[in-house]
C-alpha positions as CSV (number, residue, x, y, z in Angstrom):
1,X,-153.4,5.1,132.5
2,X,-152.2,9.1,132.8
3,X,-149.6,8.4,130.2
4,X,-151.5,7.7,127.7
5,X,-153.9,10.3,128.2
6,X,-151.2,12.5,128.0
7,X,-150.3,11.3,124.7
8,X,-153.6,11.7,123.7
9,X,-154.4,15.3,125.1
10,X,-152.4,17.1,122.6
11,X,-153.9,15.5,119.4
12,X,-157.6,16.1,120.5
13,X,-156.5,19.9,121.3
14,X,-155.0,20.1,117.3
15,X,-157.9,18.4,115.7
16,X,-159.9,21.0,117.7
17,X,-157.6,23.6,116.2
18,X,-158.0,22.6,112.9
19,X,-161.7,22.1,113.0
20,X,-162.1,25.9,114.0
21,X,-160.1,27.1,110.8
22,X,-162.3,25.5,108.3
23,X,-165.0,27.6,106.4
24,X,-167.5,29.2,107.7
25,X,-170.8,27.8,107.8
26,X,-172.6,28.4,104.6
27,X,-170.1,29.5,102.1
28,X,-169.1,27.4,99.1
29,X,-165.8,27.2,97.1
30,X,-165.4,28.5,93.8
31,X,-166.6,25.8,91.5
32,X,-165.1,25.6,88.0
33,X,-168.4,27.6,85.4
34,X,-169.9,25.0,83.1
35,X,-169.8,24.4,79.5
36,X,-172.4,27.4,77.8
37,X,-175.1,24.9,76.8
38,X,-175.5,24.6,73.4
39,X,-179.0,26.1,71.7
40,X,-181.4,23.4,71.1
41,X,-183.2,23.6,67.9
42,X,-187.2,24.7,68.1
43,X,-188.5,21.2,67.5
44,X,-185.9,19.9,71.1
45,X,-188.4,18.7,73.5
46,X,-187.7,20.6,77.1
47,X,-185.9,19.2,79.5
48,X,-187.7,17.9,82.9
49,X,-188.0,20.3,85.6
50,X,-185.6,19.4,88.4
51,X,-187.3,16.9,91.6
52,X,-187.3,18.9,94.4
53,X,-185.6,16.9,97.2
54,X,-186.8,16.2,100.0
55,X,-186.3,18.4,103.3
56,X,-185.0,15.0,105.2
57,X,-182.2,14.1,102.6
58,X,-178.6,14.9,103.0
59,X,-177.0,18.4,101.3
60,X,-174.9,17.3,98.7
61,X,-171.2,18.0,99.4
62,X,-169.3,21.5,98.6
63,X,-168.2,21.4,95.2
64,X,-163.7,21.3,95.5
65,X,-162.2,24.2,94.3
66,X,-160.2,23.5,90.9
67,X,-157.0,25.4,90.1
68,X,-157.0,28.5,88.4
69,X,-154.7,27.2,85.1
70,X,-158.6,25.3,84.6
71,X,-159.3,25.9,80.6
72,X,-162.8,27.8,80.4
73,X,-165.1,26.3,78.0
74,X,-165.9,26.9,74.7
75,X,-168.5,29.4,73.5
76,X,-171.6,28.2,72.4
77,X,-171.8,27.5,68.7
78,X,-173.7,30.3,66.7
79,X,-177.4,29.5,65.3
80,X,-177.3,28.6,62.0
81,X,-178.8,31.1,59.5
82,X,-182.9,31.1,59.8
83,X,-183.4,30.7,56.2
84,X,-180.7,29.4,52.8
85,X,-180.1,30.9,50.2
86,X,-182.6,30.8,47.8
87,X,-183.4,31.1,43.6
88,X,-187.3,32.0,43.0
89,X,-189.2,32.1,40.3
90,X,-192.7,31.3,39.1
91,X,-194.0,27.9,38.0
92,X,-197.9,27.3,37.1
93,X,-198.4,30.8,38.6
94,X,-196.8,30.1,42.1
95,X,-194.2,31.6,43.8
96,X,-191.5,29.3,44.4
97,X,-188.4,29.2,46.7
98,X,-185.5,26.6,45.9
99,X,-182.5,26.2,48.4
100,X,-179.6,26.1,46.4
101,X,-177.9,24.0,49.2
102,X,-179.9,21.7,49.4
103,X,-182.0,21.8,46.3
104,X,-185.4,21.8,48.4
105,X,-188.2,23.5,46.8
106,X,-191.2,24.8,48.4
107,X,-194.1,27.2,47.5
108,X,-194.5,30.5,48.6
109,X,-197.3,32.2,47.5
110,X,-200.1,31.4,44.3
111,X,-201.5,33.6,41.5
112,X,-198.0,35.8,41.2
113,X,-197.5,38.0,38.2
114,X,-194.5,39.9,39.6
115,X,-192.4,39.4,42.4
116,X,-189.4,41.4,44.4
117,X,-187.4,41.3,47.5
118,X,-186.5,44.0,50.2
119,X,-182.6,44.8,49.9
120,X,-181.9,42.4,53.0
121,X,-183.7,39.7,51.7
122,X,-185.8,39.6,54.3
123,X,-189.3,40.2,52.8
124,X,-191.1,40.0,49.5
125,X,-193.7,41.8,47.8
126,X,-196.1,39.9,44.9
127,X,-198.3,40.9,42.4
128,X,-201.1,38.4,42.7
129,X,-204.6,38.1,40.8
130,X,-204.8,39.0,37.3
131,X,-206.9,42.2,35.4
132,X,-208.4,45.4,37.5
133,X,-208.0,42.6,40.6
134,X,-204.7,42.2,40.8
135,X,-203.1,43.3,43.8
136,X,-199.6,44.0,45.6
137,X,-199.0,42.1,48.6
138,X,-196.4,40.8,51.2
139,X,-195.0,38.1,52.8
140,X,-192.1,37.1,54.9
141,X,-189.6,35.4,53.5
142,X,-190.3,31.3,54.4
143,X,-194.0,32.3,53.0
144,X,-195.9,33.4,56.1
145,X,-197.9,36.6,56.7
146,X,-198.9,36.8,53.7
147,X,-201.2,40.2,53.2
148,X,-202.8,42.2,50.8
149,X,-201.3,45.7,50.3
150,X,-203.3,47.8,47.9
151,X,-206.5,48.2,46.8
152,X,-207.7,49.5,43.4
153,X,-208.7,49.0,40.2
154,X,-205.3,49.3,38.4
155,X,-202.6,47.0,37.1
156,X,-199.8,46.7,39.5
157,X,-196.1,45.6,38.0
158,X,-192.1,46.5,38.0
159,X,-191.9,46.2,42.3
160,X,-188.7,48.2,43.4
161,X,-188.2,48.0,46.9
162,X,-187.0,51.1,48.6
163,X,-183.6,50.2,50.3
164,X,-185.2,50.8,53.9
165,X,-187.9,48.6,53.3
166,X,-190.6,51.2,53.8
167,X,-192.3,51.9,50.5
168,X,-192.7,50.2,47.4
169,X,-192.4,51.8,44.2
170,X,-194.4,50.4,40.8
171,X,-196.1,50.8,37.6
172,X,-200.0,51.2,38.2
173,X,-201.8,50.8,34.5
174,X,-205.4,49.7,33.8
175,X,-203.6,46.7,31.8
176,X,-200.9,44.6,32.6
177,X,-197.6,45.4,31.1
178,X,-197.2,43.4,27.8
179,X,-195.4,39.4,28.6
180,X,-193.6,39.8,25.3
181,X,-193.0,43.4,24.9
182,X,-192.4,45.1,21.1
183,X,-191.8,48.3,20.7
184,X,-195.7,50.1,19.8
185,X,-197.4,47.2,22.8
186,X,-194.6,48.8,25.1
187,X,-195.5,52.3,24.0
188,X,-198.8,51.8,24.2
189,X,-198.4,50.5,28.1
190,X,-195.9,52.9,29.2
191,X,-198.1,55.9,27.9
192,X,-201.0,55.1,30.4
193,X,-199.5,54.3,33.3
194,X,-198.3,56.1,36.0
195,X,-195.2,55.8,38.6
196,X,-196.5,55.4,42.3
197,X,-194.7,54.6,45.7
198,X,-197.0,53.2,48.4
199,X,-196.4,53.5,52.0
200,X,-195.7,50.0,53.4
201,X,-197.4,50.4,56.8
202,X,-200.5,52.3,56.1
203,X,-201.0,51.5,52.7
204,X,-201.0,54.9,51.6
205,X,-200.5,55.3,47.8
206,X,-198.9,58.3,46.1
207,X,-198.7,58.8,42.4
208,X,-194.9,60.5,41.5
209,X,-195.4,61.2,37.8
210,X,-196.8,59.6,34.3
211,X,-195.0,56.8,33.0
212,X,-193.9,53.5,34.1
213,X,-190.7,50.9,35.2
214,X,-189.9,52.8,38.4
215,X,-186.5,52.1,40.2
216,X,-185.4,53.1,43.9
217,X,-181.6,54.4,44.2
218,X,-179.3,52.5,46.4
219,X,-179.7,55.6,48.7
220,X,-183.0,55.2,48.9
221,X,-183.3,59.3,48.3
222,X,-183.8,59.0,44.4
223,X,-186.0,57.1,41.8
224,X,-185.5,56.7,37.8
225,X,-188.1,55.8,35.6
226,X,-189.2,55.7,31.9
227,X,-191.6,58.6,31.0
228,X,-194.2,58.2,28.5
229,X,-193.6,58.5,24.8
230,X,-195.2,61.8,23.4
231,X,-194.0,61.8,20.3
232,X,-195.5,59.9,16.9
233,X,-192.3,58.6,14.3
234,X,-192.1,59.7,11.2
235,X,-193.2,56.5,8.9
236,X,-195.9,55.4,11.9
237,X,-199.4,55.8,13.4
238,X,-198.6,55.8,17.3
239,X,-197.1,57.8,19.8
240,X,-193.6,55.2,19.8
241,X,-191.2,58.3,20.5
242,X,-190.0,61.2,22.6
243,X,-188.9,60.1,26.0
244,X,-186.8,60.3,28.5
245,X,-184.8,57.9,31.7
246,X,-186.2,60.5,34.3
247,X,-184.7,60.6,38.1
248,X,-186.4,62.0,40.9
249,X,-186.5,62.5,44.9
250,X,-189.0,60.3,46.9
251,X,-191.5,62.7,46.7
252,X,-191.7,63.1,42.9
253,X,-189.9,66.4,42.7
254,X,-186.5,68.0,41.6
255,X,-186.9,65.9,38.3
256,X,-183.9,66.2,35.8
257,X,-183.0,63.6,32.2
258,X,-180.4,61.6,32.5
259,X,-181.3,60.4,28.8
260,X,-183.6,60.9,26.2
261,X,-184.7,59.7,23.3
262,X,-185.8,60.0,20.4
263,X,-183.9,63.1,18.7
264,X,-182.1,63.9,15.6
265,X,-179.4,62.1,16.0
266,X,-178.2,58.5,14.5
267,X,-178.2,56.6,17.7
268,X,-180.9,58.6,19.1
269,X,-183.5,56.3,18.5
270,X,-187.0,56.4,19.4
271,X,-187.3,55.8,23.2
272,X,-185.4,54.9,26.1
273,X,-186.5,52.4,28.8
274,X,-185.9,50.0,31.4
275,X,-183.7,51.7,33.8
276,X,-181.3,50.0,36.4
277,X,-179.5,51.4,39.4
278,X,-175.5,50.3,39.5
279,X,-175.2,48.7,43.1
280,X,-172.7,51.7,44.3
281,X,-175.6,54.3,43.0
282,X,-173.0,56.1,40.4
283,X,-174.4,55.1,37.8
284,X,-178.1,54.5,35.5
285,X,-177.9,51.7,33.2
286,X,-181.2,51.2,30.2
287,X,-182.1,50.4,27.0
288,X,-182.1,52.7,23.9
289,X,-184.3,51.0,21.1
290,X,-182.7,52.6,17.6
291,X,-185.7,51.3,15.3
292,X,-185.7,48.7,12.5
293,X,-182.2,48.7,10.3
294,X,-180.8,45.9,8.4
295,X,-183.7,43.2,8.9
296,X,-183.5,44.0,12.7
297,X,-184.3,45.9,15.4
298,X,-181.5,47.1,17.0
299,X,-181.1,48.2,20.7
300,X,-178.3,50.2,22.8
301,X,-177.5,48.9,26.0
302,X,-176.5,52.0,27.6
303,X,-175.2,53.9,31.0
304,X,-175.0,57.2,32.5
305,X,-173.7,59.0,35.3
306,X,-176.3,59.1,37.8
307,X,-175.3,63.0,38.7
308,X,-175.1,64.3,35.3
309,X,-176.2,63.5,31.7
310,X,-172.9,61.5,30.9
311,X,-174.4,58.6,27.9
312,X,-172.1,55.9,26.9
313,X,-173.0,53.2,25.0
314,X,-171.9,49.5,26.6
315,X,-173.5,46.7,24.6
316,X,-175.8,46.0,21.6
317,X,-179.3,43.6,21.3
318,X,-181.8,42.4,18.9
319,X,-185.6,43.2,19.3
320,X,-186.8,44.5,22.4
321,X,-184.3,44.0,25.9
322,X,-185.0,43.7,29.6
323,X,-183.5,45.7,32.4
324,X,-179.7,45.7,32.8
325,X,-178.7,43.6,35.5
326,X,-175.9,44.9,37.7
327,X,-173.6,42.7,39.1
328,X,-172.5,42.8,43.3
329,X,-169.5,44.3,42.2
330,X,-170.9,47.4,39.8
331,X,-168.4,46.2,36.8
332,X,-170.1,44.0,34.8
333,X,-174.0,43.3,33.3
334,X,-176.2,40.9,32.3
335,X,-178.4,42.0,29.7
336,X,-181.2,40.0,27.9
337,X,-182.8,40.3,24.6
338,X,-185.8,39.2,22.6
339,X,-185.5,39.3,19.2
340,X,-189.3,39.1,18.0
341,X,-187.9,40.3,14.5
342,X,-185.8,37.9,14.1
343,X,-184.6,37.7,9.9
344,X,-184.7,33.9,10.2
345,X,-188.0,33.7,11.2
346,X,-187.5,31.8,14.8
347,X,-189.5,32.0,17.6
348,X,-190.0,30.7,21.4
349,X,-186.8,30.0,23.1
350,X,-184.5,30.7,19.6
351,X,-185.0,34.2,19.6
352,X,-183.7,35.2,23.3
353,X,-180.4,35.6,24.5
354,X,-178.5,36.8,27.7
355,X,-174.9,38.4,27.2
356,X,-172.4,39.3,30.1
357,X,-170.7,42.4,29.7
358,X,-167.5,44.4,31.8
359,X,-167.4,47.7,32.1
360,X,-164.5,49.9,31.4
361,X,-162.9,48.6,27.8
362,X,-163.2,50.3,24.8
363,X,-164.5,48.4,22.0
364,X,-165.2,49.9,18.4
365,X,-168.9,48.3,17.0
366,X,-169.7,48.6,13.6
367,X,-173.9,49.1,13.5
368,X,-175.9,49.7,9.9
369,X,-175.6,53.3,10.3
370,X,-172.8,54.3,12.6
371,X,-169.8,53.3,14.5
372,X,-169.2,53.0,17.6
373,X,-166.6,52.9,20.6
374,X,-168.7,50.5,23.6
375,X,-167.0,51.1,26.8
376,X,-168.0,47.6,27.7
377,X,-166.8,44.2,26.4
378,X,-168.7,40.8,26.0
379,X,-167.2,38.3,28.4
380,X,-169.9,36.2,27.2
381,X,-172.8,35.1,25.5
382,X,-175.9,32.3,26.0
383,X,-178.0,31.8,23.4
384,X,-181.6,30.8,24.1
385,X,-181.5,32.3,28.0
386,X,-184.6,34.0,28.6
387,X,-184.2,35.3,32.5
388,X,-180.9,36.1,34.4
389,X,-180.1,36.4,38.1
390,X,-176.7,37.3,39.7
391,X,-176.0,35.5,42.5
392,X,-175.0,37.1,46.0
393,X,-171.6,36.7,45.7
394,X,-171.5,37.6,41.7
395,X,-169.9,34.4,40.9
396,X,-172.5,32.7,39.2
397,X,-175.9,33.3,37.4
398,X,-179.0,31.4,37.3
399,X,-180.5,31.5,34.0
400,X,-183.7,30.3,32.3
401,X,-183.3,27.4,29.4
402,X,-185.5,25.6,27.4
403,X,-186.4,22.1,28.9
404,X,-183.8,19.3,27.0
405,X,-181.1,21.8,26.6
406,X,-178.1,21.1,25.9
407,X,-174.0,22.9,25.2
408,X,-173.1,22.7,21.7
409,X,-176.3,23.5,19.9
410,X,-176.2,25.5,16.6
411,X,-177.7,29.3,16.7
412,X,-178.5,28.7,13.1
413,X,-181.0,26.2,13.5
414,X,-184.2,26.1,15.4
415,X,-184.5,23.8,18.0
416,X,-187.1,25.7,20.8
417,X,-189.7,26.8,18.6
418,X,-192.7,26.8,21.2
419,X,-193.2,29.1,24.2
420,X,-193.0,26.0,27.1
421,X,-191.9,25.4,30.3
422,X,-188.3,25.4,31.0
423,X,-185.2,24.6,33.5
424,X,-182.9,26.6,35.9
425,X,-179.1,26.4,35.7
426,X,-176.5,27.6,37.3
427,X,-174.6,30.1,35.0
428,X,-170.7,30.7,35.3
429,X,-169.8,33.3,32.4
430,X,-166.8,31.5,30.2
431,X,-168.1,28.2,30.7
432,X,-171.2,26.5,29.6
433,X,-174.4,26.3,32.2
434,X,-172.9,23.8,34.8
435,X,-175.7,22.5,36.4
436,X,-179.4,22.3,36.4
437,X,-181.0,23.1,39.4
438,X,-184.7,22.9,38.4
439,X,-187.6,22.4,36.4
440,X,-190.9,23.4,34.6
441,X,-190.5,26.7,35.3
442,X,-193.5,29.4,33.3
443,X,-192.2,30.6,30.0
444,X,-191.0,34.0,30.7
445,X,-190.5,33.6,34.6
446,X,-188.2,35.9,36.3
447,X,-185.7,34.8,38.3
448,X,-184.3,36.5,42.1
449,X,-181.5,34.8,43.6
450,X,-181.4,35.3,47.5
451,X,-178.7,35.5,50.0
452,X,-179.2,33.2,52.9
453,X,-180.8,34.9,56.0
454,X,-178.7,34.9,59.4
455,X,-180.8,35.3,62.6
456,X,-182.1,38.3,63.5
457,X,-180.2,40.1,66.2
């Protein structure tokens, strides 16, 4: 019996041995971290709370220590952005937003005149109601908190966000600013309104100047807008001339010309309007209406340095034209006319067009009166477009068309006579509309295309 013991003894005295080197009581090993869970979308329903076990069951066993060579897991996947991109515009007075991804269209807001967005995209502001009641107010982007923002008895139009989202700058008239402008119906407007930024957190209005078709500087420091015409034309019985494309600070002040019309010269025409910020702020693009020559009236698309009084004519247009639009990239323009003179005697849809223009060529134009070097040439031109948009990445357009458009139609016949609903496309200059992306929109609806939103940090 004392042998084996003996043989025994020393094993029982290791095991002991061993036992008193393990870890002391309490600590764990390092386990491995776990995957980052990935985000659950809002509508996820939670997961259960954990069971609490009870105080009689068994502690689960210390997690074993894995290598250090482990790989560590991936990084959650970002959040998709909150909201697409997005194209609105108005149809049977509503605001409405259409993802161009998806083609998803939903309403935003009713009763909208006018509408613009904040430089980020993130909010909007609407003229709603019509007469001494209409109104500016705001909304968030997907449509909620919508609220009014002013209150008076004026006209409200021409929204130009200031780049920090703070104030609002507008036309405030006791009428609303002709739908298809002429020349005297735009003179007439322009001469009774006044410029006015309002305070986007107390409401507070402040009128800058007389005149109308105010537009915030990329720097957020300067504004340009049309001033009234003073002047009556030889040959006519209103006050259609004598104006100027004036810029000022936010506060109204330090005012200077950075064009004017309606001097002695050939191509100074009667008045110059509808002024439009380049993107990189060095320049003022507008309108220069010469008068009625050759069975037409004939406009100057025009631009300027926005430091000094540097005029330079880029494009030419029929009738009466809308803003320049810049594109992303400050080198080229979409510009839009409406030809209510038109010789041949069209109307509704025949008589507009929108042409896209690049900046820094020299091209000689040959008008009824004069010749010209345009430091801008045509890369393009759409008949029968009556609204333009760039989109964020200044590949594209989306553009306004009558409804059963189609490529190939002759400009020498009519074919859209009436003033009726029409369809969205998606616009790339040197080729033919590609796609439409929707329909029954209001005759004369502006257009905004929206980059998509990314959550907010």
């Amino acid at each position: 019996m004392l042998a084996p013991i003996r043989l025994l003894l020393p094993l029982l005295l290791l095991a002991v041995g061993l036992a008193g080197c393990g870890r002391p009581a309490g600590s764990a090993a390092t386990a491995t971290p776990a995957p980052s869970a990935t985000a659950l979308p809002a509508s996820a329903t939670p997961a259960p709370s954990a069971t609490a076990l009870p105080a009689s069951a068994t502690p689960a066993p210390s997690a074993t220590a894995l290598p250090a060579s482990v790989t560590p897991a991936p990084s959650a996947t970002p959040a998709p952005a909150t909201v697409g991109a997005q194209i609105l515009f108005l149809r049977g007075g509503a605001l409405v937003a259409l993802d161009v991804a998806s083609g998803a269209q939903r309403p935003l807001a009713d009763d909208v005149r006018a509408f613009a967005a904040t430089a980020d995209g993130r909010r909007l502001a609407v003229v709603r109601g019509a007469g001494p009641q209409a109104e500016i107010w705001l909304l968030e982007r997907d449509g909620s908190g919508l609220r009014q923002l002013t209150t008076n008895q004026l006209v409200e139009s021409t929204l130009s966000w200031a780049p920090d989202s703070l104030a609002l700058a507008y036309s405030a008239a006791p009428a609303a600013p002709p739908a298809l402008p002429e020349w005297p119906t735009w003179s007439a407007w322009c001469a009774s309104a006044e410029v006015r930024v309002v305070d986007v957190a107390s409401g507070a209005e402040q009128t800058l100047a007389q005149g109308c078709e105010p537009a915030f500087a990329p720097d957020g420091r300067r504004i340009a807008f049309a001033t009234p015409p003073g002047e009556v034309a030889e040959g006519y019985d209103f006050r259609g001339a004598g104006n100027s494309i004036r810029i000022v600070n936010r506060q109204g002040q330090n005012g200077w010309d950075v064009a004017r019309g309606g001097g002695r010269g050939e191509t100074d025409g009667y008045v110059v309007y509808a002024p439009s910020w380049a993107p990189d702020g060095a320049r003022v693009a507008y309108q220069r209406f010469l008068g009625y020559h050759s069975l037409v009236d004939i406009n100057l698309t025009e631009m300027s340095s926005s430091f000094e009084r540097q005029n330079q004519p880029i494009g030419q247009g029929a009738g009466w034209m809308l803003p320049p639009l810049y594109a992303p990239d400050s080198n080229r323009l979409a510009v839009t006319d409406y030809n209510y003179s038109d010789a041949r005697g069209f109307d509704g849809y025949d008589i507009w067009s929108t042409a896209v223009l690049r900046l820094g060529a020299a091209v000689e134009m040959d008008l009824p009166f004069a010749r010209l070097t345009m430091a801008a040439a045509e890369l393009d031109h759409l008949t029968r477009a009556t609204a333009a948009a760039w989109s964020p990445d200044g590949t594209a357009l989306a553009v306004v068309l009558p409804a059963g458009w189609t490529p190939g139609l002759s400009n020498n016949e009519p074919h859209f006579a009436a003033n009726t609903p029409g369809e969205l496309w998606r616009w790339r200059p040197g080729n033919a509309p590609e796609t439409r992306l929707a329909v029954e929109l209001d005759f004369g609806s502006p257009v905004l295309w929206l980059p998509a939103l990314p959550p907010r940090a």
